[in-house]
N, C-alpha and C positions, 0 to 999 in steps of 0.2 A: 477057874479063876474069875474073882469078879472083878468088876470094873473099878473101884475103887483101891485094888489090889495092883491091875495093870498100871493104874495112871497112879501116879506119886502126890498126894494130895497130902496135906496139913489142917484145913478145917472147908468141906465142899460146901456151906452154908455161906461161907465170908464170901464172897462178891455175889453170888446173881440166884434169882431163887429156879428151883426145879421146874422144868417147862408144866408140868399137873399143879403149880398152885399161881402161877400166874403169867399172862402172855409175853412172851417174847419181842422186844421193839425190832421191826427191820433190819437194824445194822445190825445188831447182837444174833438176829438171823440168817444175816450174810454170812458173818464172819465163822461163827457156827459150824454152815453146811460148808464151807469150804474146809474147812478141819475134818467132818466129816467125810464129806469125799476122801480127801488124802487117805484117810485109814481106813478104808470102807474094802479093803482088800485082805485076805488072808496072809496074804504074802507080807505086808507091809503092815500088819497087826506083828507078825512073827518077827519081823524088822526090829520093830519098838520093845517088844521085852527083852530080845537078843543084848541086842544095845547096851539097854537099861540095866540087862543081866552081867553085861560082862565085865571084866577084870574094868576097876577105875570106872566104870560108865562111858565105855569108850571101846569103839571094833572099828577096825579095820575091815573094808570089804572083801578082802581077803580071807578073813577068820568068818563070813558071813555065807558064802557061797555054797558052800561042803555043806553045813548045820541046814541050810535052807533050800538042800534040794535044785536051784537053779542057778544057771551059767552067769557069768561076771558081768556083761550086757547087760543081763534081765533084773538080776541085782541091782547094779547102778542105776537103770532106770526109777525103777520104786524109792531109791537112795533120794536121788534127785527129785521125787515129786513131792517126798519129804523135808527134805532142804526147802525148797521152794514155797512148803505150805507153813515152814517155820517151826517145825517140830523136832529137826535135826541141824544142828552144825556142822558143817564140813571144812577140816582145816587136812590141806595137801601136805606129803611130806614125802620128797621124793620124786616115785611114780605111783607112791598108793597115797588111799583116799581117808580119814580116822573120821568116824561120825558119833556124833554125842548127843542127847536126847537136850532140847535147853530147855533150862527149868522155867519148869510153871508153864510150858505151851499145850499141854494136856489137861491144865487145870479146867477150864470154863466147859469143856465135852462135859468133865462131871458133874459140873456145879450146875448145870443144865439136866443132866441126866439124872443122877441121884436123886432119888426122893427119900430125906430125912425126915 
């Protein structure tokens, strides 16, 4: 799968050019690697198309746990580091947790990464 496939993109040219055709300002570089760290795991790559993948764009960590091999803990960990880095919403319902990818926070990885 490629990158342009995982991340939900509309046109990766419109805001910011490919890091190979010209430098990156500092904060665009902060902001960046911190996006990258968050996804920088296999676990939490499998997170983000799950998500993306499921019924409405929307899983419960319930429906995530079984699909992804590891215990409810270790789940909501990487949930939450996601939440945190702004690439997932989490709205409670209950005693479960519903997470939903919020659009366009994946956009700038690519529009950085992609070379058009």
């Amino acid at each position: 799968m490629s990158l342009t496939e995982l991340l939900p993109l509309t046109d990766v040219t419109a805001c910011c050019a490919p890091l190979t055709r010209e430098a990156i300002s500092a904060e665009n570089a902060e902001k960046l690697a911190k996006t990258l760290k968050a996804i920088a795991d296999p676990a939490r790559l499998r997170l983000i198309s799950m998500v993306a993948a499921h019924e409405d764009a929307e899983a419960c960590v319930c429906d995530l746990t079984e699909p992804l091999g590891l215990g409810q803990p270790t789940v909501s960990h990487h949930l939450k580091i996601l939440v945190d880095a702004g690439i997932f919403t989490r709205d409670k319902r209950g005693t479960w947790a519903y997470y939903r990818l919020v659009p366009g926070a994946l956009d700038s990885v690519a529009q950085h990464l992609v070379t058009v």
